[in-house]
N, CA and C atoms as an extended XYZ file, in Angstrom:
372
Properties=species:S:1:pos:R:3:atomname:S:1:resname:S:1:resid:I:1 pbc="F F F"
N        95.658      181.567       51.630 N   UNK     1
C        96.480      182.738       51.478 CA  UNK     1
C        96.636      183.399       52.852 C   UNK     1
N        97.845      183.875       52.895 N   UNK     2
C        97.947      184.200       54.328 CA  UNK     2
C        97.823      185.746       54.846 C   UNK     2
N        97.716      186.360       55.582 N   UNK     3
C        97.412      187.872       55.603 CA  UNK     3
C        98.279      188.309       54.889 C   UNK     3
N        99.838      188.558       54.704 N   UNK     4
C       100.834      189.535       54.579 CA  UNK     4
C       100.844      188.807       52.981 C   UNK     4
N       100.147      188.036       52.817 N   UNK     5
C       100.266      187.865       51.238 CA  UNK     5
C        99.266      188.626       50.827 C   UNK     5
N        97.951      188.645       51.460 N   UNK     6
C        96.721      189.203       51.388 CA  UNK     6
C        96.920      191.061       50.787 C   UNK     6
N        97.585      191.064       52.013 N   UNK     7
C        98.405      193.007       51.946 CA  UNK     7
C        99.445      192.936       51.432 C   UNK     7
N       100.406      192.224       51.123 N   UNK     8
C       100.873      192.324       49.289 CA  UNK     8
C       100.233      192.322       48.364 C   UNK     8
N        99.244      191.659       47.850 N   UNK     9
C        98.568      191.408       46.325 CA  UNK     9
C        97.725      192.839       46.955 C   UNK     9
N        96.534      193.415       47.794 N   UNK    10
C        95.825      193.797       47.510 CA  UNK    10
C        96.902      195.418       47.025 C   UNK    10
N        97.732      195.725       47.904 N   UNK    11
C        99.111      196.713       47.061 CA  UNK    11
C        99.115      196.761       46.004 C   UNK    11
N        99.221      195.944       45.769 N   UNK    12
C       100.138      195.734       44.329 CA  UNK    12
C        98.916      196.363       43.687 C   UNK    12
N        97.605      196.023       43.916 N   UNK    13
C        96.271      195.830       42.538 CA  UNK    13
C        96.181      197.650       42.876 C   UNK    13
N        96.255      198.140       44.806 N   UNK    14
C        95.591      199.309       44.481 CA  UNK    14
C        97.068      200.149       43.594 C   UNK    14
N        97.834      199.848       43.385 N   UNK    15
C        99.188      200.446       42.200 CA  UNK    15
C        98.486      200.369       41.226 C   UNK    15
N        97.829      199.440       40.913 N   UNK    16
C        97.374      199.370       39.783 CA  UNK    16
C        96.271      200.274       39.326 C   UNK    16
N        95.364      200.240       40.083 N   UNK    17
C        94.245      201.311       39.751 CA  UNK    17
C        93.972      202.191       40.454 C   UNK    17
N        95.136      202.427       40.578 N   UNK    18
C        95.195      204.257       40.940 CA  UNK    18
C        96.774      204.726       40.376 C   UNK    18
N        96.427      204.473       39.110 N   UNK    19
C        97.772      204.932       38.337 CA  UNK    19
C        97.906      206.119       37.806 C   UNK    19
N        99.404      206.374       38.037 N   UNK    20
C       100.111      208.090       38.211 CA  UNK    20
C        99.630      208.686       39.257 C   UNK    20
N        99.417      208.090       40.534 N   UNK    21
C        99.284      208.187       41.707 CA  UNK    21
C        99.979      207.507       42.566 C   UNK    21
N        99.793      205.834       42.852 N   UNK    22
C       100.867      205.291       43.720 CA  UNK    22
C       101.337      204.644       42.807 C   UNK    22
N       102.836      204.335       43.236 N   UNK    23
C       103.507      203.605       42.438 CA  UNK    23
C       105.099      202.709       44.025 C   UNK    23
N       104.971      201.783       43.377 N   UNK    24
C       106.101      201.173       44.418 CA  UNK    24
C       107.644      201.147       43.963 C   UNK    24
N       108.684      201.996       44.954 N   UNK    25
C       109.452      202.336       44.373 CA  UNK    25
C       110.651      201.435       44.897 C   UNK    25
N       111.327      200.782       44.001 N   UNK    26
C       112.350      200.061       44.249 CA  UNK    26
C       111.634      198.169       44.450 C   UNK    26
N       110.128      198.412       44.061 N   UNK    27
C       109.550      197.194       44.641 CA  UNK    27
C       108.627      197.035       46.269 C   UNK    27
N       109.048      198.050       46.647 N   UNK    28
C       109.256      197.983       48.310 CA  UNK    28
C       108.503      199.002       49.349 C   UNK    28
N       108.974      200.029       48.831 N   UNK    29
C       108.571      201.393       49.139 CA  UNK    29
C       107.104      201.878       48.641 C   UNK    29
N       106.101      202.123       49.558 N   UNK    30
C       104.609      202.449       48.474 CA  UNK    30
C       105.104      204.160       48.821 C   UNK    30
N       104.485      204.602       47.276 N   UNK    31
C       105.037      206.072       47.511 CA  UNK    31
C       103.761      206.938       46.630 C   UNK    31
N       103.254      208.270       46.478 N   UNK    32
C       102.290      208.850       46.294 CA  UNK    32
C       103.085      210.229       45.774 C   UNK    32
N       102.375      210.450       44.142 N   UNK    33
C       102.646      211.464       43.646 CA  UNK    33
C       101.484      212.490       44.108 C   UNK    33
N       102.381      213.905       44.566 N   UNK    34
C       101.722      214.836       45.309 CA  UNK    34
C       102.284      216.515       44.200 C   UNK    34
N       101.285      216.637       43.799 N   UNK    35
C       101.273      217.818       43.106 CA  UNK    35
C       100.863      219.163       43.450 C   UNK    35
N       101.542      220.397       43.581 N   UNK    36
C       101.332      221.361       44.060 CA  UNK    36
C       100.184      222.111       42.604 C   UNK    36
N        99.611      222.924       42.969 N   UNK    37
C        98.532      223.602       42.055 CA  UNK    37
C        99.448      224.166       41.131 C   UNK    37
N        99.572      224.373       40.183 N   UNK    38
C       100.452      224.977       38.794 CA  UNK    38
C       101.692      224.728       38.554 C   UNK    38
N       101.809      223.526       39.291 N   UNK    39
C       103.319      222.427       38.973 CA  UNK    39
C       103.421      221.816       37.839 C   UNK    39
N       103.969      221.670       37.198 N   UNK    40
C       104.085      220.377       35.928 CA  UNK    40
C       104.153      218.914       36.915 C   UNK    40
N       105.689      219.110       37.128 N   UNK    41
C       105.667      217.871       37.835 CA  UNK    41
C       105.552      217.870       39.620 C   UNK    41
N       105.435      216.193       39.613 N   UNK    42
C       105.022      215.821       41.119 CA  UNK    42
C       106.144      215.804       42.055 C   UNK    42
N       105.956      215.729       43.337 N   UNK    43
C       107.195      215.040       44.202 CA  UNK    43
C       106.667      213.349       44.851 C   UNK    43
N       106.998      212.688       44.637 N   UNK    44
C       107.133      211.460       45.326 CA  UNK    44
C       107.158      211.293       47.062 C   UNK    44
N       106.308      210.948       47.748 N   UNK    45
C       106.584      211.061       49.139 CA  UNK    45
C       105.847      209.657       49.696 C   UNK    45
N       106.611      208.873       50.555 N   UNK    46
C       106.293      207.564       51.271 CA  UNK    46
C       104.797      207.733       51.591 C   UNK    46
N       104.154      206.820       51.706 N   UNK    47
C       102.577      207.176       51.774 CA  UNK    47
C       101.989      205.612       52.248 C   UNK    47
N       100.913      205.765       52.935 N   UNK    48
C       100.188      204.336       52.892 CA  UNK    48
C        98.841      203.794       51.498 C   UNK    48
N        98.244      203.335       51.542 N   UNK    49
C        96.519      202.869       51.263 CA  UNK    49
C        95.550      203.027       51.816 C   UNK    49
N        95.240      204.172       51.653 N   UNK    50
C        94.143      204.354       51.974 CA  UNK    50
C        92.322      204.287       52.129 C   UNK    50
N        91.409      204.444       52.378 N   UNK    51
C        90.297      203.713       51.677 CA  UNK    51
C        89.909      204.831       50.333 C   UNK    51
N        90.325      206.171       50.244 N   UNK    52
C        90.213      206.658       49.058 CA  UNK    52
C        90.923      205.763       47.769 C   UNK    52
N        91.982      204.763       48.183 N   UNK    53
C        92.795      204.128       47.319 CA  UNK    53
C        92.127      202.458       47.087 C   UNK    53
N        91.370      202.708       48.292 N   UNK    54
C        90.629      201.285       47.779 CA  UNK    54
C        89.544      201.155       46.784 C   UNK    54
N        88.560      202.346       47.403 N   UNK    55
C        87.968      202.633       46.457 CA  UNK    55
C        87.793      202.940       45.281 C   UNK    55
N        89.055      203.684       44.942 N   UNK    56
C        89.240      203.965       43.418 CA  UNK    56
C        89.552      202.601       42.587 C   UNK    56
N        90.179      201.663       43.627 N   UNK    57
C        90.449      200.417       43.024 CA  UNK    57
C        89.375      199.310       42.961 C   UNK    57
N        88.583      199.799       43.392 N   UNK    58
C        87.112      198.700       43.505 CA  UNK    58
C        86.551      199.292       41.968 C   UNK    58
N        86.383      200.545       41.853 N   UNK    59
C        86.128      201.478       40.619 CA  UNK    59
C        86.416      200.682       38.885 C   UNK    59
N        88.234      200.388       39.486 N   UNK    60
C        89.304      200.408       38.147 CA  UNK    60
C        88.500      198.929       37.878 C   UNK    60
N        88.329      198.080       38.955 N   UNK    61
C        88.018      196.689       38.939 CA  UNK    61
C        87.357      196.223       38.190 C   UNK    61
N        85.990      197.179       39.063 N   UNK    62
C        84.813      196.695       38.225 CA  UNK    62
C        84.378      196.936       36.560 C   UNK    62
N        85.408      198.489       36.105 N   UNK    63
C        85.598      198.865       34.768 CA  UNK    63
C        86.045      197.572       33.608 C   UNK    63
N        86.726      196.909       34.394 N   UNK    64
C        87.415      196.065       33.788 CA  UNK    64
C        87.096      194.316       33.500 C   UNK    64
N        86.244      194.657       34.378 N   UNK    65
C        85.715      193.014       34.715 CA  UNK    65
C        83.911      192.924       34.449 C   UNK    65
N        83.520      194.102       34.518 N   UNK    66
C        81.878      194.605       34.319 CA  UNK    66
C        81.913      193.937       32.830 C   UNK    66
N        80.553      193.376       32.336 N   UNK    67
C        80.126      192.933       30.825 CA  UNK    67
C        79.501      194.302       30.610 C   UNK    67
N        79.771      194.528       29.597 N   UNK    68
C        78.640      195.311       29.092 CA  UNK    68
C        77.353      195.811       28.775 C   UNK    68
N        76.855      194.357       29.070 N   UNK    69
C        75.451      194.244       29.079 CA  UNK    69
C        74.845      194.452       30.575 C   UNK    69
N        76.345      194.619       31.237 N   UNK    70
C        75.317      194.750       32.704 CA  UNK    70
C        75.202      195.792       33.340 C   UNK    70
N        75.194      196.832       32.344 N   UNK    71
C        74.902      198.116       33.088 CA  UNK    71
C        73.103      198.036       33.249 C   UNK    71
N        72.675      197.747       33.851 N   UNK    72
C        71.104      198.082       34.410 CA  UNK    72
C        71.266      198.248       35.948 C   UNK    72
N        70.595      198.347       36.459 N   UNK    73
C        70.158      199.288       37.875 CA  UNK    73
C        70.407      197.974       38.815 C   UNK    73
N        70.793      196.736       38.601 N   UNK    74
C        70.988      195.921       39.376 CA  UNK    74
C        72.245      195.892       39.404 C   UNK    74
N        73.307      195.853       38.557 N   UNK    75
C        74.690      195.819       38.435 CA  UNK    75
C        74.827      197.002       39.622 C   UNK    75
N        74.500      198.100       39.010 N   UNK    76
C        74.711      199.326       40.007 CA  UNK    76
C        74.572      198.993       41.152 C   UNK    76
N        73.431      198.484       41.585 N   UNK    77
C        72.856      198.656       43.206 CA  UNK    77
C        73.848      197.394       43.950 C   UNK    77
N        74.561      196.293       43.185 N   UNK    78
C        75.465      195.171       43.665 CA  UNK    78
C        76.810      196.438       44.170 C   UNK    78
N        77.535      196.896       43.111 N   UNK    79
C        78.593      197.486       43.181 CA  UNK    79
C        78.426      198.987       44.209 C   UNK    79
N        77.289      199.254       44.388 N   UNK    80
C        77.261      200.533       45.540 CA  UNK    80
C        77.094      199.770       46.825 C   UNK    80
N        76.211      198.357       46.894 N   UNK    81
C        76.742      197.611       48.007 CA  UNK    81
C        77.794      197.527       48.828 C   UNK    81
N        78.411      197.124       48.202 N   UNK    82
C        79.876      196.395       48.199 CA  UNK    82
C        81.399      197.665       48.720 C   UNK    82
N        80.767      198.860       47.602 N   UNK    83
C        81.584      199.899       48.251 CA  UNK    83
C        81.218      200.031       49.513 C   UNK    83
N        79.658      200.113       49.927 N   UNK    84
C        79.283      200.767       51.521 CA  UNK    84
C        80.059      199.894       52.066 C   UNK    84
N        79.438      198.349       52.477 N   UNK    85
C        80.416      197.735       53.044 CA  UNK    85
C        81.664      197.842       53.222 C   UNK    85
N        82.746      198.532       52.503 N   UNK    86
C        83.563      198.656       52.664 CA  UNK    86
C        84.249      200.002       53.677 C   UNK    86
N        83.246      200.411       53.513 N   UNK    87
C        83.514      202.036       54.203 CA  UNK    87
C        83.332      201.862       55.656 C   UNK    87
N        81.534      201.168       55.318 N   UNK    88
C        81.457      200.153       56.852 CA  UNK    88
C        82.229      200.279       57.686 C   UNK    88
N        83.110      199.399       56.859 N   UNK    89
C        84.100      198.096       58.298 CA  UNK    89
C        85.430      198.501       57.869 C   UNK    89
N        85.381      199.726       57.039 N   UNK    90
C        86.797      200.257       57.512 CA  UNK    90
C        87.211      200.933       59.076 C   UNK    90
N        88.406      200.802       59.480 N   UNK    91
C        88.556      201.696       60.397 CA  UNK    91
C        89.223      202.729       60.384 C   UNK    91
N        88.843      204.060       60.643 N   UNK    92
C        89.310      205.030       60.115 CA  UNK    92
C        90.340      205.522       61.370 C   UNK    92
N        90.213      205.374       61.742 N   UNK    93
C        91.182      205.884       62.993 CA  UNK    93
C        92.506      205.245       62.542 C   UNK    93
N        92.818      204.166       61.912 N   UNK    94
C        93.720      203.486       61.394 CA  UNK    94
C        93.896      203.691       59.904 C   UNK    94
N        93.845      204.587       59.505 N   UNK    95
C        93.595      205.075       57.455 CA  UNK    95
C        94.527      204.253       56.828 C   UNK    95
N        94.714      202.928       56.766 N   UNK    96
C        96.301      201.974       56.455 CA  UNK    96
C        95.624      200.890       56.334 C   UNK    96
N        95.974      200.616       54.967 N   UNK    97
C        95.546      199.004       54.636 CA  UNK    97
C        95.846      198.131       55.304 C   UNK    97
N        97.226      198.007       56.109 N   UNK    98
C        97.880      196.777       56.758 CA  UNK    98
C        97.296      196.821       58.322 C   UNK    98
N        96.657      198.316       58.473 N   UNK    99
C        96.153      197.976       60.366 CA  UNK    99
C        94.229      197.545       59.852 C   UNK    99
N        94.822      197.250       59.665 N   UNK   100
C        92.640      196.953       58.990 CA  UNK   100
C        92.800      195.582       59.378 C   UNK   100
N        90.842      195.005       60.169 N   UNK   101
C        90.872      193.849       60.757 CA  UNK   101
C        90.963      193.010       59.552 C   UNK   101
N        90.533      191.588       60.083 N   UNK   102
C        90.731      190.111       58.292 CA  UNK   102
C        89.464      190.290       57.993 C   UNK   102
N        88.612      190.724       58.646 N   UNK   103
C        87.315      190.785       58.050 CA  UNK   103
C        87.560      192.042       56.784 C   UNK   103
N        87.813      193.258       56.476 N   UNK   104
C        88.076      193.591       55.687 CA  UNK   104
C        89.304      192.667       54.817 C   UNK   104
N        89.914      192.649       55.368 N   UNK   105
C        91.159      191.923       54.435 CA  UNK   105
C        90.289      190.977       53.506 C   UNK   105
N        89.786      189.933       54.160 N   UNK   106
C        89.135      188.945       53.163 CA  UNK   106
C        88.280      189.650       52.171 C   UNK   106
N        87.093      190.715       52.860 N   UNK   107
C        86.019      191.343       51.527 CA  UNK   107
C        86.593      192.113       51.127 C   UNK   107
N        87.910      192.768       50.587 N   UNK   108
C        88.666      193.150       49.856 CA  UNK   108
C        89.593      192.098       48.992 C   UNK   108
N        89.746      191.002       49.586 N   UNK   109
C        90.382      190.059       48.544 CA  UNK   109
C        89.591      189.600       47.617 C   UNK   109
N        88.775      189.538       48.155 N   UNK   110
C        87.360      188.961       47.453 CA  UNK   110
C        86.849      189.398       46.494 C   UNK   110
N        86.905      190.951       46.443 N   UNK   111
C        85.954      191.349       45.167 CA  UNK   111
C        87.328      192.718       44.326 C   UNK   111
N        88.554      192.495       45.088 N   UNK   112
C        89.701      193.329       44.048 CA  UNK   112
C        90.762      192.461       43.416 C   UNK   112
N        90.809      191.201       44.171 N   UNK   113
C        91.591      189.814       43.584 CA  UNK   113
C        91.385      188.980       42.531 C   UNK   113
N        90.203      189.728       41.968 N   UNK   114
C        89.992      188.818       41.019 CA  UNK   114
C        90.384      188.777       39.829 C   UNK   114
N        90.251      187.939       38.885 N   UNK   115
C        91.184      187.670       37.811 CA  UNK   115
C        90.793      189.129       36.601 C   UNK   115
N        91.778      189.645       35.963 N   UNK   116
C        91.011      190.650       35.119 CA  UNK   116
C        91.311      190.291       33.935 C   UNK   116
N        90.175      189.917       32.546 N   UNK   117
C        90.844      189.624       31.038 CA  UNK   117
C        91.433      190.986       30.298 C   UNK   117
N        92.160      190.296       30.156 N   UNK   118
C        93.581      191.283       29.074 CA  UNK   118
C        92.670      191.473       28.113 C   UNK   118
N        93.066      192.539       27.654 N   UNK   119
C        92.485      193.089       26.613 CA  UNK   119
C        92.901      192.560       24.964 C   UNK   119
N        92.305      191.735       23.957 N   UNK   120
C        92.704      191.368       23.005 CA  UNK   120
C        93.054      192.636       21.670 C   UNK   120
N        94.057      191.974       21.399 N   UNK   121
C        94.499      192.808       19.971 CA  UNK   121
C        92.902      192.731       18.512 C   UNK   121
N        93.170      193.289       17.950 N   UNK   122
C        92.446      192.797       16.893 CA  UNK   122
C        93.306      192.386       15.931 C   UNK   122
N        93.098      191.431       14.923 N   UNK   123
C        94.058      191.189       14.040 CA  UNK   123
C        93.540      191.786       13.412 C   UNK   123
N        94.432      192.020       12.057 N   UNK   124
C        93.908      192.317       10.570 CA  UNK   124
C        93.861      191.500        9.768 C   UNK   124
């Protein structure tokens, strides 16, 4: 996989779990609902990914992909890992998913790329 595919998919996923927040508009455009204090609604304004946006998406991930049985103190202490690392070897001077070195790129593909099971219906 090549970088700019890398920073497409990982886009796309943080859209995903950080929803009614970013959303991509026209496909193309990453854009961020910004709400004033006693607004109903938002305004839409061009925006990047940030590591607040990664993180929330490491969050949505693991909600989704975690067994149930693995909430004990080891699950935890893997997944608070994994965030530090990430904070790590972010660079903040650069707050933008796409100026971030491949060493993040890859340990972000790595543990937000992964496959998530759909949620089954129940029959009756």
């Amino acid at each position: 996989m090549t970088r700019a595919q890398k920073v497409y998919d990982l886009i796309r996923r943080c859209v995903r779990g950080n929803e009614n927040v970013l959303w991509l508009d026209h496909g193309d455009i990453l854009k961020r609902v910004i709400r004033q204090p006693g607004a109903i609604e938002g305004r839409a304004v061009p925006t990047k990914v940030m590591l607040v946006d990664v993180l929330k998406t490491w969050e949505w991930v693991r909600e989704r992909t975690a067994d149930l049985r693995d909430d004990d103190a080891d699950a935890t202490a893997v997944h608070k890992e994994i965030a530090e690392q990430v904070e790590t070897l972010w660079d903040r001077t650069a707050d933008d998913l796409t100026q971030q070195s491949d060493k993040v790129l890859d340990l972000l593909a790595d543990h937000l790329l992964v496959e998530i099971p759909r949620a089954r219906r129940k029959r009756r």
